[in-house]
C-alpha positions as a Python dict, from the first residue, in 0.01 Angstrom:
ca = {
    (1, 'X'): (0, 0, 0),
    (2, 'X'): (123, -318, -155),
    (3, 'X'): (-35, -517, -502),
    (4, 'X'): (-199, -797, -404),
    (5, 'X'): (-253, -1094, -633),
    (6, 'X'): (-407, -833, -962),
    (7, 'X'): (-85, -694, -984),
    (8, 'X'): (-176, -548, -1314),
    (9, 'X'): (-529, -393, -1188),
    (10, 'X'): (-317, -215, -899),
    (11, 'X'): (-51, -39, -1143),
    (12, 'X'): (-277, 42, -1387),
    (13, 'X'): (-508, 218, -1079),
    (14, 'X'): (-172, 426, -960),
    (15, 'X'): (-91, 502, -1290),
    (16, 'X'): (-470, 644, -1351),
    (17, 'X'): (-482, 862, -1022),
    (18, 'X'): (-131, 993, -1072),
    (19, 'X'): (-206, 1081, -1405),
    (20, 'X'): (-547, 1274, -1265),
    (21, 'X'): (-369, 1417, -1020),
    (22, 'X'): (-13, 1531, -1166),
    (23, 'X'): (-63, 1441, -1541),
    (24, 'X'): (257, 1643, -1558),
    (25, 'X'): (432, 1345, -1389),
    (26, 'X'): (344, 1095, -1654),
    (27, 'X'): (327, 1025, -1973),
    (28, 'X'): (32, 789, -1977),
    (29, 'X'): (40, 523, -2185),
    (30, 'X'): (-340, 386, -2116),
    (31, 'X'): (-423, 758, -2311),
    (32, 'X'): (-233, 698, -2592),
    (33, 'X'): (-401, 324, -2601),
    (34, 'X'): (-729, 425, -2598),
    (35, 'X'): (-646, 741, -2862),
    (36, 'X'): (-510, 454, -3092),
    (37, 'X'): (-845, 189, -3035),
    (38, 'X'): (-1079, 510, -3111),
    (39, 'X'): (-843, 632, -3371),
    (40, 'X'): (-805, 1001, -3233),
    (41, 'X'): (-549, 1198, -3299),
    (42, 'X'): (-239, 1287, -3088),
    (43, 'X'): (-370, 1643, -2952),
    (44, 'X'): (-673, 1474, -2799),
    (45, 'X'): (-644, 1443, -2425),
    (46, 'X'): (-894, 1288, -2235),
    (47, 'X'): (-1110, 1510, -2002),
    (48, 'X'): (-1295, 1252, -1801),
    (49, 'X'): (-1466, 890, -1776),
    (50, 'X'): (-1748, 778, -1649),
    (51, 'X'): (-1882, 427, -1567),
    (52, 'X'): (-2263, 383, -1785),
    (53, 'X'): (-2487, 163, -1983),
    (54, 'X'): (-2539, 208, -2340),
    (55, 'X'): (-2855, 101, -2555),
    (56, 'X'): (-2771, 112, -2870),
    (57, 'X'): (-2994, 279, -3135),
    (58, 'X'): (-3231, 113, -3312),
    (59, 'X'): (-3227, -195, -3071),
    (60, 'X'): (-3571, -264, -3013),
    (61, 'X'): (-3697, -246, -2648),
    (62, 'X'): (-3980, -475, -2529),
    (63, 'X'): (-4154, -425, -2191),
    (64, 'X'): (-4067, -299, -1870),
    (65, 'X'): (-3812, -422, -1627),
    (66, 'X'): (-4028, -558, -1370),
    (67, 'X'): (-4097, -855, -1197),
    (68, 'X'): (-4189, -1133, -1415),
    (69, 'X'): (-4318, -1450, -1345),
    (70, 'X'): (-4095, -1751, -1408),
    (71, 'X'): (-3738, -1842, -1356),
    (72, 'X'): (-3507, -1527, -1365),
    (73, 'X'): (-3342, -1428, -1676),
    (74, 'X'): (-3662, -1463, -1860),
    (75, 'X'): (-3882, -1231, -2006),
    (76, 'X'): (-3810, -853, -2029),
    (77, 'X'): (-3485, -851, -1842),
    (78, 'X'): (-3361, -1125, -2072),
    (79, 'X'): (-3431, -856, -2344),
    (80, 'X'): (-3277, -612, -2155),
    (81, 'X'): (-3004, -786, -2121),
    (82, 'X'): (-2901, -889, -2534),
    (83, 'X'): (-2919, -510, -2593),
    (84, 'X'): (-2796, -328, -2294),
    (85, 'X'): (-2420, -256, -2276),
    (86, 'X'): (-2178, -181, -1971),
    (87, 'X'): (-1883, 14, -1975),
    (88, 'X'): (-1701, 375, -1969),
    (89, 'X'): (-1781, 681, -2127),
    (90, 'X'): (-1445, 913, -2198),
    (91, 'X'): (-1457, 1273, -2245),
    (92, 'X'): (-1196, 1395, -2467),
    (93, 'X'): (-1138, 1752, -2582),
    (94, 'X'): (-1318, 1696, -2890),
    (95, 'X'): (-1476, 1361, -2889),
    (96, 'X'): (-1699, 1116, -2703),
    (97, 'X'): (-1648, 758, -2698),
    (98, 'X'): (-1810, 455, -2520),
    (99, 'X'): (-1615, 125, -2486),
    (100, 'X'): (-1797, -146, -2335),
    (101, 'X'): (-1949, -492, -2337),
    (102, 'X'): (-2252, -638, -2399),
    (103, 'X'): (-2399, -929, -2141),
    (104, 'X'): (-2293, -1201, -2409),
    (105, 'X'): (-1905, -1046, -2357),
    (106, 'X'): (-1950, -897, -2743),
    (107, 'X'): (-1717, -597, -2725),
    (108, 'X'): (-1907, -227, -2861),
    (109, 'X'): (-1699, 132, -2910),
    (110, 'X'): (-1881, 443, -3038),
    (111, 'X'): (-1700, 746, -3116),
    (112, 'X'): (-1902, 1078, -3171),
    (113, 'X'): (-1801, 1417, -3255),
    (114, 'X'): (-1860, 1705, -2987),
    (115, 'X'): (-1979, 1933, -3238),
    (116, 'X'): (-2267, 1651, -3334),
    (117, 'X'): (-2409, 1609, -2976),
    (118, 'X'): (-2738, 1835, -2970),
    (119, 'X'): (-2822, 1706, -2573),
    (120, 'X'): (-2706, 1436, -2324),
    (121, 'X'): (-2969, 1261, -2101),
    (122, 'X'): (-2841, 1159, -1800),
}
């Protein structure tokens, strides 16, 4: 197992499955970066993350996602595509946050409360 030319992308990979693994081994500092950008507090550890799309509320949704005629990017997957974000989804022990981008590279985070969820759709 050797890094390869994303050195970077490789440690950062070990240092994730290690701290999965053997968190007791260590002391992560990707956690305590992502406590700081959703402004969590210091007993927050994080649970889980998952890879999803987010459409934001109120974002207004216009067709299907079909075939349509013409070149691509056109029509309702062009739409699609201005509202739809990709990113990850982390658990924490008493929050949920998203941090992702949109298709235009526009950067989105969400934090939510545990307590306020009432469902998740997945």
């Amino acid at each position: 197992l050797r890094p390869t030319k994303h050195r970077q992308r490789f440690f950062d990979a070990l240092e994730k499955h290690v701290e999965r693994h053997a968190p007791q081994a260590v002391r992560s500092t990707a956690t305590q970066a992502l406590k700081g950008k959703f402004g969590l507090g210091s007993s927050e550890r994080v649970l889980g993350s998952f890879r999803c799309c987010f459409h934001p509320p109120g974002a207004k949704r216009e067709g299907g996602v079909g075939r349509q005629p013409g070149p691509a990017g056109t029509g309702a997957l062009k739409t699609l595509r201005s509202v739809l974000q990709r990113g990850t989804l982390y658990l924490f022990t008493s929050h949920l946050c998203f941090l992702g981008k949109g298709w235009d590279g526009k950067e989105t985070q969400r934090v939510v409360a545990l307590e306020q969820l009432v469902s998740v759709k997945c």
